[in-house]
N, C-alpha and C positions, 0 to 999 in steps of 0.2 A: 462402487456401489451399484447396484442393480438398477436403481432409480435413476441411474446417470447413462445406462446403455439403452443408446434411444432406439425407441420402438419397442420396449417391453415396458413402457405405462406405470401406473404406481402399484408396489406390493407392499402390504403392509409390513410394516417397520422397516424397509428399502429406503435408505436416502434423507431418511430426517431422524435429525437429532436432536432431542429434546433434552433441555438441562431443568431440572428442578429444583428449586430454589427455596428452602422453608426456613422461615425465620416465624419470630415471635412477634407480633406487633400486642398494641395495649390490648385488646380484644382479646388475644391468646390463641387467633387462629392460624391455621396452617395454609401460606398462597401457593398460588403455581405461579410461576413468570410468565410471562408469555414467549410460546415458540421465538428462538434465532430467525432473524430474518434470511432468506437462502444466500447461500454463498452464490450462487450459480443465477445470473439473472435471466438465464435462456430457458428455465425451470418452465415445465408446462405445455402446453399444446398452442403450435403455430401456425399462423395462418397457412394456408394452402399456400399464398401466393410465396411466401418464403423456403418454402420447403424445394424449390428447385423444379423441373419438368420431370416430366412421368419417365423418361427416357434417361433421366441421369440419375433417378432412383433406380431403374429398373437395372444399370448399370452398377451399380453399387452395390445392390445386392446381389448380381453376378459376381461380384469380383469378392464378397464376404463369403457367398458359398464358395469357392474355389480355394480362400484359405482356411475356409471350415476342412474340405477334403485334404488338403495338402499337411494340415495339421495333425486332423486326427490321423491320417494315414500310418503315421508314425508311433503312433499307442499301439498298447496290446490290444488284442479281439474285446476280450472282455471290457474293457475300459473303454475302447472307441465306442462301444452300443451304449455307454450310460452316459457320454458327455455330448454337448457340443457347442461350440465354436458362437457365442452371442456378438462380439463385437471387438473394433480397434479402435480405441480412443486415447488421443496423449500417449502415445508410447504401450498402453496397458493392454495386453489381449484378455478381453473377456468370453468363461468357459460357463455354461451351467451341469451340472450336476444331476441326474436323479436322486440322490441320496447324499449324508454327510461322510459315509464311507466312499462312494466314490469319487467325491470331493477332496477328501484327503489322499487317496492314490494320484489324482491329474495333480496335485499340488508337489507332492513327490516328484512329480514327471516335468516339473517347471522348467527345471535346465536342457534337460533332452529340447522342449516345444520351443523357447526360447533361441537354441543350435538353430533349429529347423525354420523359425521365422526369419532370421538374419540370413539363415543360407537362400531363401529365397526371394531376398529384397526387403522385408519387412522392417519397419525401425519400429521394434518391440522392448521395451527393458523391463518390462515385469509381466509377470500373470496374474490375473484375479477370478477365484472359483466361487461361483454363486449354486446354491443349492436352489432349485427350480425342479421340485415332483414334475414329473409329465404329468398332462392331462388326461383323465379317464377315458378309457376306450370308449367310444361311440357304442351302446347297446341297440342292439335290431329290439323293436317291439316288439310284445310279445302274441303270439297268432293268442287271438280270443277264439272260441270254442265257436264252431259250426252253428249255423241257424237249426235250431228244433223244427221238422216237421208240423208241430202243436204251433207254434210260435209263427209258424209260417200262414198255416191255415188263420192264425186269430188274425194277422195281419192284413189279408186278403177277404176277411168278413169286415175287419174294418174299413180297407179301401171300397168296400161294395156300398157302407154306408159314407162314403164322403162325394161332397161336390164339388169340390176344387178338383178340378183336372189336374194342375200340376202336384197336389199333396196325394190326389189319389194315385196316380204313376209312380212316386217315390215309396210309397207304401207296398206298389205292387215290385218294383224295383227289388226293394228290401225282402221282399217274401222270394222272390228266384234266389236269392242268395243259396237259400237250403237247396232247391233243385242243383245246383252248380257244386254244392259240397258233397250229391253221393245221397240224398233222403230223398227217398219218395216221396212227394206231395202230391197228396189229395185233389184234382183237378173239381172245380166246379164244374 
């Protein structure tokens, strides 16, 4: 389960399993049970101080990318750009997915990854493919429009009437903008 490849946090509906229970009491209402208590008692976030020094994580995750490369290496083009390589736990190699379709292709490809983990030292006996969208491209903001010449001039009669020096400087600040974009401004 996804919830169980540590270092990717909770995603909803990952890792719990909810049984619902409806019966009829005298009422005639309908209950929930209450959540299974975790199988897993290491469920959760731990202290810093257990999680090991920064040098045998930083190690660890060297050594998860290097079976990520070693692994996908071995897929086709198309398929290694949509998967990759989350985790080894218990035997399981965990892959994510950008889509359910490419999901079911690495899942096709299990015995190939499987060949390839063993040949390389790995004690792997299954695969597990998680569907995990990548995360939205980072957008550049967007340029807002050049200071108006007008807008420049009003802001420059406004700093003429203020007395805070440091609000009147930011006002005058603000009115170069238009000089720096290419508008003529009006010099007092």
């Amino acid at each position: 389960m996804l919830a169980e490849i540590e270092g990717f946090g909770h995603f909803p509906g990952a890792g719990y399993e909810y049984d619902l229970h409806c019966f009829s009491s005298d009422a005639g209402t309908m209950q929930r049970a209450d959540p299974p208590a975790s199988r897993r008692p290491d469920r959760g976030p731990r202290p810093l101080a257990e999680c090991g020094s920064f040098a045998s994580l930083a190690r660890k995750a060297g050594e998860l990318e290097a079976l990520d490369r070693a692994l996908r290496q071995t897929l086709p083009t198309p398929l290694r750009e949509q998967v990759r390589f989350a985790h080894l736990r218990n035997g399981r190699l965990a892959f994510l997915a950008s889509s359910p379709a490419w999901a079911a292709r690495l899942r096709l490809m299990q015995t190939q990854i499987l060949a390839t983990a063993r040949a390389i030292g790995t004690s792997a006996s299954s695969v597990t493919v998680k569907v995990a969208p990548p995360l939205p491209a980072a957008t550049e903001p967007d340029r807002s429009k050049p200071l108006s010449p007008a807008a420049a001039t009003h802001l420059k009669a406004a700093a003429a009437s203020i007395t805070d020096p440091e609000l009147k400087g930011l006002f005058l600040d603000l009115a170069s903008i238009a000089e720096t974009a290419g508008f003529p401004v009006a010099k007092d």
